[in-house]
Short mmCIF file of the C-alpha atoms (twelve columns), coordinates in Angstrom:
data_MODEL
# 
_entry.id   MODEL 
# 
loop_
_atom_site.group_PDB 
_atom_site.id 
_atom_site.type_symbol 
_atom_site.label_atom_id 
_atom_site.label_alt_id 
_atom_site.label_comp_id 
_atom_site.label_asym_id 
_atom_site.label_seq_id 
_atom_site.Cartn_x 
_atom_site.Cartn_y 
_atom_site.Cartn_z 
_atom_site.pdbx_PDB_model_num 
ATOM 1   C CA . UNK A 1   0.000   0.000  0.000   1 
ATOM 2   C CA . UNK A 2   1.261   3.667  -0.354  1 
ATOM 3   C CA . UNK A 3   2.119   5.527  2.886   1 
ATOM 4   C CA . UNK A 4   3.064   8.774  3.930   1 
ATOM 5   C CA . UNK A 5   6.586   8.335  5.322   1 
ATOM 6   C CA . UNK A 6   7.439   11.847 6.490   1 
ATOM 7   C CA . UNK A 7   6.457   15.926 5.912   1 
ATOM 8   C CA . UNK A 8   8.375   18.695 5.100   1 
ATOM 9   C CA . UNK A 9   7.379   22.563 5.901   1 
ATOM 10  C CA . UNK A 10  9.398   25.005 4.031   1 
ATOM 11  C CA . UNK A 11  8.938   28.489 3.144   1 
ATOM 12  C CA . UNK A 12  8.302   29.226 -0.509  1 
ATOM 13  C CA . UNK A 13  10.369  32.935 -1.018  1 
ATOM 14  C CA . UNK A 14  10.862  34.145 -4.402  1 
ATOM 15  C CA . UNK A 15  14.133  35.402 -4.390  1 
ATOM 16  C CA . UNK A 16  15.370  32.055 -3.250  1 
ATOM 17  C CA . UNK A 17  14.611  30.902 -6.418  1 
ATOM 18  C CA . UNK A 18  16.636  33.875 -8.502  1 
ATOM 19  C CA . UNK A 19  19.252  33.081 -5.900  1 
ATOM 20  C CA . UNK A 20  19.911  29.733 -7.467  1 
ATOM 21  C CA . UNK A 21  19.170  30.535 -10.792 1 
ATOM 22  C CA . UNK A 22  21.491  33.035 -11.065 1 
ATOM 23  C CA . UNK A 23  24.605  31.504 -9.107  1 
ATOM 24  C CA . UNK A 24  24.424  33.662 -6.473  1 
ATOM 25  C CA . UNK A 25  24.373  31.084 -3.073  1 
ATOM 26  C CA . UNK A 26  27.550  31.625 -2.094  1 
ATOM 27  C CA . UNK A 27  27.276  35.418 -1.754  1 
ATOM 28  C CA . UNK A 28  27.589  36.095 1.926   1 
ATOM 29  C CA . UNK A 29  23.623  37.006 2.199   1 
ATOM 30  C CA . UNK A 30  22.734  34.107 1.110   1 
ATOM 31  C CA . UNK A 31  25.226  31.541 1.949   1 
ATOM 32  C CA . UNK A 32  23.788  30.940 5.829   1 
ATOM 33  C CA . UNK A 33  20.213  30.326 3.927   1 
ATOM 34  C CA . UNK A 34  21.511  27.571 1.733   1 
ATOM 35  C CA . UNK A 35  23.523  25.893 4.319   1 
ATOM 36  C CA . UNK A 36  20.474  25.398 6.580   1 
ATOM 37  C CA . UNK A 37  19.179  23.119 3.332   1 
ATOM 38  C CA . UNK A 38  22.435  20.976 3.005   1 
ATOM 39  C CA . UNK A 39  21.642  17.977 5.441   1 
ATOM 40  C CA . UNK A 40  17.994  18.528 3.672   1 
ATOM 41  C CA . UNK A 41  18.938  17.510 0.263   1 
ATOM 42  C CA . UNK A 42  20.926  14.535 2.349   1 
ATOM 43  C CA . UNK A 43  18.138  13.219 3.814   1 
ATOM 44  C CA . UNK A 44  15.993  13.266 0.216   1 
ATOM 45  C CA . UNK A 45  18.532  11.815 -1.155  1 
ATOM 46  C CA . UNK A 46  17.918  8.988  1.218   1 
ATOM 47  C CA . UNK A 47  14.299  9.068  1.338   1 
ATOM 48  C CA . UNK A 48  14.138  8.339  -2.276  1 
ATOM 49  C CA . UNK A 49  10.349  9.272  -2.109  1 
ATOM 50  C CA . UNK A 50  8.172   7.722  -5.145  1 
ATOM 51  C CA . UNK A 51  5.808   10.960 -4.652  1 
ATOM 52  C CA . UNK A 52  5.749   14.405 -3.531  1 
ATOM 53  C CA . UNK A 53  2.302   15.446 -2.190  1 
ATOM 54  C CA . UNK A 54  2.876   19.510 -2.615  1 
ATOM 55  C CA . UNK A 55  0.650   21.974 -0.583  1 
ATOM 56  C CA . UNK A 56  1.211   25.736 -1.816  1 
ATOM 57  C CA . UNK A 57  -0.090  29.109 -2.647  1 
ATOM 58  C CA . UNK A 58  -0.886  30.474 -6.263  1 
ATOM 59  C CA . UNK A 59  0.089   33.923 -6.493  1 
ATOM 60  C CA . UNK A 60  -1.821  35.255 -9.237  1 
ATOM 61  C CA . UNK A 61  -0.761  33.267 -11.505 1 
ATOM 62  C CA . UNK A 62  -3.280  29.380 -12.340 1 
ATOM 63  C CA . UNK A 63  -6.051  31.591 -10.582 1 
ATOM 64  C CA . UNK A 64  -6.509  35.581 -10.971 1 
ATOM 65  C CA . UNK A 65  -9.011  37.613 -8.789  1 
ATOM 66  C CA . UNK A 66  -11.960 36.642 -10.542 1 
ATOM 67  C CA . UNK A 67  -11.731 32.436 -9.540  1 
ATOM 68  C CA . UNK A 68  -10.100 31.474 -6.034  1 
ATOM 69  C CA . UNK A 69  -10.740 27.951 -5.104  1 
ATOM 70  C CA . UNK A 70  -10.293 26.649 -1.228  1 
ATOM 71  C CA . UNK A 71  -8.416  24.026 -2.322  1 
ATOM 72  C CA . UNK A 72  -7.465  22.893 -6.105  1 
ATOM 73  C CA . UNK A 73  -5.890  19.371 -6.590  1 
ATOM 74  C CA . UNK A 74  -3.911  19.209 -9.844  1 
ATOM 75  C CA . UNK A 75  -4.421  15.888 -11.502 1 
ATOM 76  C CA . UNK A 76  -2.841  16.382 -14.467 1 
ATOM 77  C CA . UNK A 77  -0.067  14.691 -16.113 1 
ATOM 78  C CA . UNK A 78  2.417   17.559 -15.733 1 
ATOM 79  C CA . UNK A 79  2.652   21.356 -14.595 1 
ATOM 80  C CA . UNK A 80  4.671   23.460 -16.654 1 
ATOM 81  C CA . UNK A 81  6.599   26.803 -14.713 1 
ATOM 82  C CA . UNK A 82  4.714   29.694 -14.554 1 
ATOM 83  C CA . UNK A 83  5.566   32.987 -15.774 1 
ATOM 84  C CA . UNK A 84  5.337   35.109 -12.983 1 
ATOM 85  C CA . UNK A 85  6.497   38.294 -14.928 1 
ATOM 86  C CA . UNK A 86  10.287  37.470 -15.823 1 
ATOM 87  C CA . UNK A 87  9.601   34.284 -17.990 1 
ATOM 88  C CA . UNK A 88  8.966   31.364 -16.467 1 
ATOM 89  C CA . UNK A 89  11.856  29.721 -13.739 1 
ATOM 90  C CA . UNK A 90  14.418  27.124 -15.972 1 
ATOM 91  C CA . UNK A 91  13.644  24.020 -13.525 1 
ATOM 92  C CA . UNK A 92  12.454  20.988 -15.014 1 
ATOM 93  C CA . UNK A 93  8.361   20.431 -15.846 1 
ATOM 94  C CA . UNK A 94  6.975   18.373 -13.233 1 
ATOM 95  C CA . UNK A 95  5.466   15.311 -13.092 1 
ATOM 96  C CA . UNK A 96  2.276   14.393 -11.799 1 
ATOM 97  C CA . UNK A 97  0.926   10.896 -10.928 1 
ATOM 98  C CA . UNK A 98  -2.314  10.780 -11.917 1 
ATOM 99  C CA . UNK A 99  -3.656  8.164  -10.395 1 
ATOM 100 C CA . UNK A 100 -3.167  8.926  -7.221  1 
ATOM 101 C CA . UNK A 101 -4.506  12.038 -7.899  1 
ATOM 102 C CA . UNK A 102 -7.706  10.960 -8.946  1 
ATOM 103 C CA . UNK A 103 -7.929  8.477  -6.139  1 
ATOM 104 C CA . UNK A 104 -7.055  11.065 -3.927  1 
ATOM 105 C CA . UNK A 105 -9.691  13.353 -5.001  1 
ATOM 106 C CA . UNK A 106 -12.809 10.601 -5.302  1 
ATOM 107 C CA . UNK A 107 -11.640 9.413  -1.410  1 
ATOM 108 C CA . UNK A 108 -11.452 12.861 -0.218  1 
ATOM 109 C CA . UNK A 109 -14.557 14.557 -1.735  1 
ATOM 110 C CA . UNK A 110 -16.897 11.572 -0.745  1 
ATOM 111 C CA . UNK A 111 -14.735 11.792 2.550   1 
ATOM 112 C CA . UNK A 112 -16.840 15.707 2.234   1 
ATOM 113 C CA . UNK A 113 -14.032 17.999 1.540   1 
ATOM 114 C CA . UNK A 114 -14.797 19.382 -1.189  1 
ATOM 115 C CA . UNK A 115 -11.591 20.149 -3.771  1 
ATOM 116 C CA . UNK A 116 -11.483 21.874 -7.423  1 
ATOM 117 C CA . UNK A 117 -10.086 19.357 -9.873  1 
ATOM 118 C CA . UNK A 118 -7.618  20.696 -11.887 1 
ATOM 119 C CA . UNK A 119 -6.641  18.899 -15.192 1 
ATOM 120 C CA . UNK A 120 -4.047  22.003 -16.214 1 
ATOM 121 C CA . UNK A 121 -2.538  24.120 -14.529 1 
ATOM 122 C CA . UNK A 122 0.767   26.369 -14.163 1 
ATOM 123 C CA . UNK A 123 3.201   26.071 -11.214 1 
ATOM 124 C CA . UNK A 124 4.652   29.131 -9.741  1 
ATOM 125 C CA . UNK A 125 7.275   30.028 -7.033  1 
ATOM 126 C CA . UNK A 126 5.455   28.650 -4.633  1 
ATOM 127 C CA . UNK A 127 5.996   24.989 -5.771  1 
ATOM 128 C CA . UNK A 128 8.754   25.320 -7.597  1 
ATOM 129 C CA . UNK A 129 11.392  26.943 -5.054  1 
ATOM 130 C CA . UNK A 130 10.765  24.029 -2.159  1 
ATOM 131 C CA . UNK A 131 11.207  21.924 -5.089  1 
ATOM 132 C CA . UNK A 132 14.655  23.737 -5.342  1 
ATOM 133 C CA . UNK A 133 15.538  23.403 -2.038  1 
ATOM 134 C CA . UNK A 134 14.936  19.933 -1.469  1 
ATOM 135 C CA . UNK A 135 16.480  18.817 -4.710  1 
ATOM 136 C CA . UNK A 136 18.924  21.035 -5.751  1 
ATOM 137 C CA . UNK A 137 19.303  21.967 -9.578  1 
ATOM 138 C CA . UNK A 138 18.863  19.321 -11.457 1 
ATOM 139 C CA . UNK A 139 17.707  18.374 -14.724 1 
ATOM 140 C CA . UNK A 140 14.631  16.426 -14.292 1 
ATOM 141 C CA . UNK A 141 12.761  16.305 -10.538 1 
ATOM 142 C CA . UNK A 142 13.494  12.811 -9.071  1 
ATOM 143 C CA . UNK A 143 10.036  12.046 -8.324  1 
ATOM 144 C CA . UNK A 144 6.366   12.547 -9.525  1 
ATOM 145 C CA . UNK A 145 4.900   15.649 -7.958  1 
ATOM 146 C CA . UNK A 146 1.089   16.088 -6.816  1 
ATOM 147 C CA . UNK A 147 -0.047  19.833 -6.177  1 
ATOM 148 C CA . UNK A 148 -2.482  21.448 -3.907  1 
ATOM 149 C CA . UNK A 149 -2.973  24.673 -3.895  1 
ATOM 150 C CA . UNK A 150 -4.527  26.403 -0.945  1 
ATOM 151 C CA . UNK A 151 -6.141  29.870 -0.859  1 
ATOM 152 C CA . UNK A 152 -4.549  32.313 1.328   1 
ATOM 153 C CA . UNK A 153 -4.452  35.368 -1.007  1 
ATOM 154 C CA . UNK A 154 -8.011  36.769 -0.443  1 
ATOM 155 C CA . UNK A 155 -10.195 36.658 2.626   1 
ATOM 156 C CA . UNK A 156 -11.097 34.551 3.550   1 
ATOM 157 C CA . UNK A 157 -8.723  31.630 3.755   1 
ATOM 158 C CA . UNK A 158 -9.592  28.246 5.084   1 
ATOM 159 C CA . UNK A 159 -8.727  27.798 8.915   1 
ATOM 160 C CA . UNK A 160 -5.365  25.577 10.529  1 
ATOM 161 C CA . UNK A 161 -8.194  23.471 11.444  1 
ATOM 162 C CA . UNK A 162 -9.935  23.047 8.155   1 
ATOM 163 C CA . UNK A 163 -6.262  22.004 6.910   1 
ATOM 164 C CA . UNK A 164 -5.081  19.414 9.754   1 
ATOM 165 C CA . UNK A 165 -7.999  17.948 9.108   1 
ATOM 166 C CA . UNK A 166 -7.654  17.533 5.021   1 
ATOM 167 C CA . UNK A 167 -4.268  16.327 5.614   1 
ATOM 168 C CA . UNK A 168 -5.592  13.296 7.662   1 
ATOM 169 C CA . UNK A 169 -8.695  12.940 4.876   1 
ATOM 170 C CA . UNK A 170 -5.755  12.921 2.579   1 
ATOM 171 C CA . UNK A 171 -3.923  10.558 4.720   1 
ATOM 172 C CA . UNK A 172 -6.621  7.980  4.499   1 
ATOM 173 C CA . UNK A 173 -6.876  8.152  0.717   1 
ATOM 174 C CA . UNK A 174 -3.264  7.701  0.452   1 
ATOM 175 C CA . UNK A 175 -3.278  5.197  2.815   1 
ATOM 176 C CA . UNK A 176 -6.334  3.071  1.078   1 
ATOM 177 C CA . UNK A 177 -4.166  3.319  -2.889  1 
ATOM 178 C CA . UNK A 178 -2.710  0.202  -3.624  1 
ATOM 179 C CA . UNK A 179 0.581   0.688  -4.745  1 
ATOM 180 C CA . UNK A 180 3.566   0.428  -2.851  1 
ATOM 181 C CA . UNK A 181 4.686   4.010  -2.828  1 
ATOM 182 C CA . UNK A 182 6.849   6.062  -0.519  1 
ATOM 183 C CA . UNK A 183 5.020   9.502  -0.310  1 
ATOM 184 C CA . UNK A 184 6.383   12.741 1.517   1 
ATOM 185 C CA . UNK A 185 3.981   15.862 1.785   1 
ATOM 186 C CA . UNK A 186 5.423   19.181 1.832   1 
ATOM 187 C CA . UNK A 187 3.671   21.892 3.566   1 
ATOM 188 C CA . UNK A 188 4.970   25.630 2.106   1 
ATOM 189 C CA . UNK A 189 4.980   29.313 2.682   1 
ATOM 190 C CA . UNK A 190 5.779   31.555 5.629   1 
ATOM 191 C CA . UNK A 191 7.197   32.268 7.758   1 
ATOM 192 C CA . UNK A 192 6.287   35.466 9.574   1 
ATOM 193 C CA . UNK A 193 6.362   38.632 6.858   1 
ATOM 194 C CA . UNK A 194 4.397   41.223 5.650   1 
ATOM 195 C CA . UNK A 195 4.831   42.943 1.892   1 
ATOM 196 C CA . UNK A 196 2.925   45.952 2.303   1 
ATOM 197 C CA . UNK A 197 1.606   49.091 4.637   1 
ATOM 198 C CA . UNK A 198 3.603   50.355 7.763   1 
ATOM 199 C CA . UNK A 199 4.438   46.593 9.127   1 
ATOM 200 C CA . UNK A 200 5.829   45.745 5.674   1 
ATOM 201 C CA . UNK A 201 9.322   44.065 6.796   1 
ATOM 202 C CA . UNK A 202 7.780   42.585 10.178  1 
ATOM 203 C CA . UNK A 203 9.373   39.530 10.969  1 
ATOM 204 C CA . UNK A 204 8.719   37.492 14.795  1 
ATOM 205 C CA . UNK A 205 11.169  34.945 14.797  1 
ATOM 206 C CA . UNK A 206 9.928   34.319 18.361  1 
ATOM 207 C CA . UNK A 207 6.608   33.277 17.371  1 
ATOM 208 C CA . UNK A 208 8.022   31.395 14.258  1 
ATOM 209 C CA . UNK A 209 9.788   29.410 16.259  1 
ATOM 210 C CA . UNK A 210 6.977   28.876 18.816  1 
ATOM 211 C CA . UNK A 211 5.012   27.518 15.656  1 
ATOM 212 C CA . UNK A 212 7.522   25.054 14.575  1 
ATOM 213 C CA . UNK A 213 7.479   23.710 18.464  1 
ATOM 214 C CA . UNK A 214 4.061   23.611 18.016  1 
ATOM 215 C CA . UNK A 215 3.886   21.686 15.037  1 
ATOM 216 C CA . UNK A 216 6.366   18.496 16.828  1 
ATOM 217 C CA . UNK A 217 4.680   18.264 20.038  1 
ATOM 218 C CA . UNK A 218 1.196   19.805 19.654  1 
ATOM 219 C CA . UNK A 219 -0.020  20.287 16.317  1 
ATOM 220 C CA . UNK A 220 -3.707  20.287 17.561  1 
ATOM 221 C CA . UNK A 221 -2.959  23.258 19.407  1 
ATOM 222 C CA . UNK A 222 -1.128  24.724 16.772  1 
ATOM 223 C CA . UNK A 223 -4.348  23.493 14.091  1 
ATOM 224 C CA . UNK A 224 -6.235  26.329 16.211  1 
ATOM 225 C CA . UNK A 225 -4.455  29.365 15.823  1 
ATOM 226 C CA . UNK A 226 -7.241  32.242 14.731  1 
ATOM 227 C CA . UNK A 227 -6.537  33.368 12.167  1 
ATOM 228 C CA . UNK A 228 -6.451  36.917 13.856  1 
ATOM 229 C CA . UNK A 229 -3.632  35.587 15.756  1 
ATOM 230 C CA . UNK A 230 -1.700  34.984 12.190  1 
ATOM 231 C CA . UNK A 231 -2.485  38.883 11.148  1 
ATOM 232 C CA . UNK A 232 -1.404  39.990 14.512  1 
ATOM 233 C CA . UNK A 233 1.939   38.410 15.107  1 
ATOM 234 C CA . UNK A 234 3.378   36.840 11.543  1 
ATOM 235 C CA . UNK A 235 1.604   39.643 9.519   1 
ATOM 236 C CA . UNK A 236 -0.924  39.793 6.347   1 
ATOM 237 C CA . UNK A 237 1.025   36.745 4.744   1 
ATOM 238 C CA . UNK A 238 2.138   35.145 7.484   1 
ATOM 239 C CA . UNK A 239 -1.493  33.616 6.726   1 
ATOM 240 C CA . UNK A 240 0.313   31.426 4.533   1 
ATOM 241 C CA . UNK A 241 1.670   29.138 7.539   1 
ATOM 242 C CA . UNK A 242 -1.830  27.456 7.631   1 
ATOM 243 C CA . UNK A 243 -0.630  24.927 4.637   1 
ATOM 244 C CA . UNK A 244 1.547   23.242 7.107   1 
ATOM 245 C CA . UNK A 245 -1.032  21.848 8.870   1 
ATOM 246 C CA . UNK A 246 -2.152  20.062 5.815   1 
ATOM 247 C CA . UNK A 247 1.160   18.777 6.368   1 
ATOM 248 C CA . UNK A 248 0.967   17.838 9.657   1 
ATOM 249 C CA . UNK A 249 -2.152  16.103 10.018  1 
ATOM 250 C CA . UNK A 250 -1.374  13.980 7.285   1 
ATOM 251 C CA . UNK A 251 1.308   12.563 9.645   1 
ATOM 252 C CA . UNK A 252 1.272   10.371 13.056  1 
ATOM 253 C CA . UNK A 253 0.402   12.007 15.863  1 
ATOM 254 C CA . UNK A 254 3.897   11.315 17.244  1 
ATOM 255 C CA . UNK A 255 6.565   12.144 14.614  1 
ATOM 256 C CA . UNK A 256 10.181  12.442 15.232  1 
ATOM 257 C CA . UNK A 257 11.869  16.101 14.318  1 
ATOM 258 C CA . UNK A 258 14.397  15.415 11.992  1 
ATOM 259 C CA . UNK A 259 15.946  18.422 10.922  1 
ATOM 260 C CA . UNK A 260 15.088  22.263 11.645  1 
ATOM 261 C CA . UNK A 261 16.245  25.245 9.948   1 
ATOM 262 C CA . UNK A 262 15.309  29.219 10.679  1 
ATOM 263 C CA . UNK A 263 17.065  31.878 9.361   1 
ATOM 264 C CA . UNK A 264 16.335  35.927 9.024   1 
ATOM 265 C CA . UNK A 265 16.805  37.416 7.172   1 
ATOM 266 C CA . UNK A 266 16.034  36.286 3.214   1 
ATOM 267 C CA . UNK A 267 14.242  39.346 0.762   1 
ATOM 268 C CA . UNK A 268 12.978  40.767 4.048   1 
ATOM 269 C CA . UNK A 269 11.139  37.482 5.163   1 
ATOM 270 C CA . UNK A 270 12.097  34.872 7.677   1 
ATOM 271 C CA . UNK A 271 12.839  31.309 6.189   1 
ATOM 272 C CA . UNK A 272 11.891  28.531 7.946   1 
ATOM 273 C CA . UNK A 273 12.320  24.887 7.309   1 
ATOM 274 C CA . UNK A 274 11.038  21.561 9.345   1 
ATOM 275 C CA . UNK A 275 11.589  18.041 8.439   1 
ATOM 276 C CA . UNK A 276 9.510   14.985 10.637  1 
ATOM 277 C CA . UNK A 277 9.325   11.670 9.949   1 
ATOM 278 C CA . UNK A 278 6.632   9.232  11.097  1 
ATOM 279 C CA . UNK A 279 7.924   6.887  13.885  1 
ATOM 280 C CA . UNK A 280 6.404   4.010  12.089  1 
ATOM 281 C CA . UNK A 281 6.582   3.746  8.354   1 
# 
């Protein structure tokens, strides 16, 4: 049967991506960012995960103003890099697995969450740049990639609850495919920032941290946070962080904390990076 081995939180920041297309890691600014990702790439290297399960953000880019979905599953064969404005990122196309996807979405709509279906779609930063990170640059992405993407551009954006519990719906469909299939669901975005207004800059890397202590040892807790809460202390976007409890509740209620990364400052945001493994795979 497929399982869900292990989940990955990682923030999604643009400029990490120009930082590695362009050749500029090693520059001092960005050097401590990158190094935080080394024993990452490492330990997916010896994962060797069949699938990626992908939770992100569209920034105006599949969806525009006029059509926001809660939660869009792509199911198609492969997601091409967006153009976000610059031409599209030069990282491989990536791969979906369709039939998972589809099983996915049939178990988890008649499990009553309801999901948009997506049969094409784009990929933008948000996917593409925790792709990046986990992978490094390479030619073609090791593994078959399914996407959901999560509203939390406009108001209003589905609760941490609402997400814990889609990752465990998802957990069950994975769980009930039959094919043997190592999966490992990544959970983007975040950490605290905010782009615009008089907080634009804010960054609480005391409360970040909080939330990745959170998400080890009480992730039901953490599922709650108002969303208020989000606004007040991780600013406008720091919204974003609900997509890691689709993460987390798609994993055992005890995991084991296998790597943790935080680092301020990248483009004016904090970065901040969690890997946990399920105790029993």
């Amino acid at each position: 049967m497929a399982r869900i081995t292990a989940g990955v939180g990682c923030s999604h920041v643009p400029a990490i991506g120009v930082a590695m297309d362009t050749g500029i890691t090693e520059q001092p600014y960005w050097k401590p960012v990158f190094e935080g990702f080394e024993k990452s790439r490492e330990w997916m290297a010896k994962q060797k995960p069949d699938v990626v399960f992908l939770v992100y953000n569209d920034h105006c880019t599949a969806f525009s103003a006029e059509m926001i979905p809660t939660f869009a599953l792509g199911c198609a064969a492969e997601f091409k890099p967006a153009d976000e404005g610059w031409g599209p990122r030069p990282v491989p196309v990536v791969k979906g697995h369709q039939k998972l996807a589809s099983h996915i979405a049939q178990s988890v709509i008649l499990d009553e969450f309801d999901l948009t279906i997506m049969n094409a779609m784009e990929v933008d930063h948000g996917l593409t740049v925790p792709l990046s990170l986990m992978f490094g640059q390479v030619d073609e992405w090791p593994c078959l990639v399914i996407p959901l993407c999560v509203n939390v551009v406009q108001y209003p954006p589905p609760t941490g609850n609402r997400c814990f519990n889609l990752g465990k719906a998802i957990r069950r469909a994975i769980d009930s495919y039959d094919e043997d299939l190592n999966v490992v669901i990544f959970g983007t975005g975040g950490m605290s920032h905010q782009l615009q207004y008089k907080r634009a800059g804010l960054i609480n890397a005391e409360w970040d941290q909080r939330f990745l202590d959170m998400l080890t040892e009480d992730p039901v807790a953490a599922s709650k946070i108002p969303h208020v809460e989000y606004l007040r202390e991780a600013g406008s976007e720091g919204v974003e962080m609900v997509m890691w409890h689709v993460m987390r509740g798609a994993l055992d209620d005890d995991v084991t904390e296998v790597h943790r990364h935080y680092h301020v400052p990248a483009s004016n945001t904090a970065v901040g990076h969690i890997i946990l493994e399920n105790k029993t795979n």
